[in-house]
C-alpha positions, 0 to 999 in steps of 0.5 A: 517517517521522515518527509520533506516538503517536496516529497510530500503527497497530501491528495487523498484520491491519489493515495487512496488510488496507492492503496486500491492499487496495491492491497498488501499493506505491513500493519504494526502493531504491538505486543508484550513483546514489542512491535510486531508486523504482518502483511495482510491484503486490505480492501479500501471501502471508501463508503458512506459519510464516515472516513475511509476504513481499511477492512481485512481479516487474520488468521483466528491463530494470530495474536495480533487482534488480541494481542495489541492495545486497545488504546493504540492506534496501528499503522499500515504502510502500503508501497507502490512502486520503487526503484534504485537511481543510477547517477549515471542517468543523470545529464548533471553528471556529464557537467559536473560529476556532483551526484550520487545514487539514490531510490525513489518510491511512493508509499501511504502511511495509514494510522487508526485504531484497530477494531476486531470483527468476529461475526460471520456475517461480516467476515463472508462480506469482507473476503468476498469483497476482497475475492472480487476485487483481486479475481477482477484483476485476474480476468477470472469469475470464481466467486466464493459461492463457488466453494462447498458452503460447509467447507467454506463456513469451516475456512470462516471459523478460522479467520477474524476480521479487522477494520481500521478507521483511517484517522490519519493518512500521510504519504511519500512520493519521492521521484526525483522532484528535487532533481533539474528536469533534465536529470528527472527526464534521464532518470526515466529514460533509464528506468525505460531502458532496463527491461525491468517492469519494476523500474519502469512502473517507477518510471510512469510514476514519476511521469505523473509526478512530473505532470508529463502523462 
């Protein structure tokens, strides 16, 4: 992607704190066809000596994890929050009307090789990891246990597991960093102003970004 310095975002905390955040990722990969993309939650395990890896599973149906070349890597974009900037926010606009409109947003490339689990032992470990972590968020204590154990060894059957090594991580926060702070400052003031828990979940990151919180 295209990614101008002050754009840039090398902190690997504050990316994978990005990705944790927000588990639906888009993963590219490619067929005999050409790209192809599919949106699929990722639990981010961070354990052990190795590099980070993203765990997630697909549908037994989908042809993606036969489908894509051994010898590519994948990508996995993960967005966290964006929002459309009015000038009109800007305090540049009242001196000299030399603004135009832009969006801001803060995304996470991941690249790695794909590497493709059938065993049921690791898929029951992988949704359960991910059903925790998405019903913790929720307040709520189904667990898979809960489910039929014939019934849910069935739903196994029919997903495969994916595990991405995270060999390359790259990410995006363009929040106004280019702009005088005043211009920043009235950008999140507007953003506060809409209503819109959109724009105001870009506003708290272009506070952090700003060092303001």
């Amino acid at each position: 992607m295209y990614l101008p310095d002050h754009f840039r975002e090398d902190d690997p905390e504050r990316l994978h704190a990005l990705i944790a955040g927000n588990p639906l990722g888009t993963l590219i990969t490619l067929d005999a066809d050409g790209i192809v993309a599919n949106h699929i939650p990722f639990i981010l395990d961070t354990r052990g000596d190795g590099p980070a890896r993203l765990l997630g599973h697909v549908a037994r149906a989908n042809a993606l994890w036969r489908a894509h070349p051994a010898d590519r890597d994948v990508l996995v974009v993960f967005q966290e929050a964006n929002a459309y900037i009015t000038p009109t926010w800007y305090a540049t606009k009242q001196e000299t009307h030399e603004v135009v409109p832009t969006w801001n947003y803060a995304v996470a490339h991941v690249g790695g090789p794909l590497i493709v689990h059938d065993d049921p032992k690791w898929l029951r470990g992988q949704a359960g990891m991910l059903t925790r972590q998405m019903e913790r968020r929720r307040d709520s204590d189904w667990k898979m246990a809960d489910a039929p154990q014939d019934y849910l060894a069935a739903r196994l059957k029919d997903i495969v597991g994916i595990e991405i090594p995270i060999v390359r991580l790259t990410g995006k926060l363009k929040a106004s960093q280019n702009r005088v702070d005043a211009d920043r400052d009235g950008a999140i003031a507007g953003l506060d102003a809409t209503g819109d828990p959109a724009d105001a979940a870009m506003g708290v990151v272009m506070r952090q970004a700003a060092g303001l919180d």
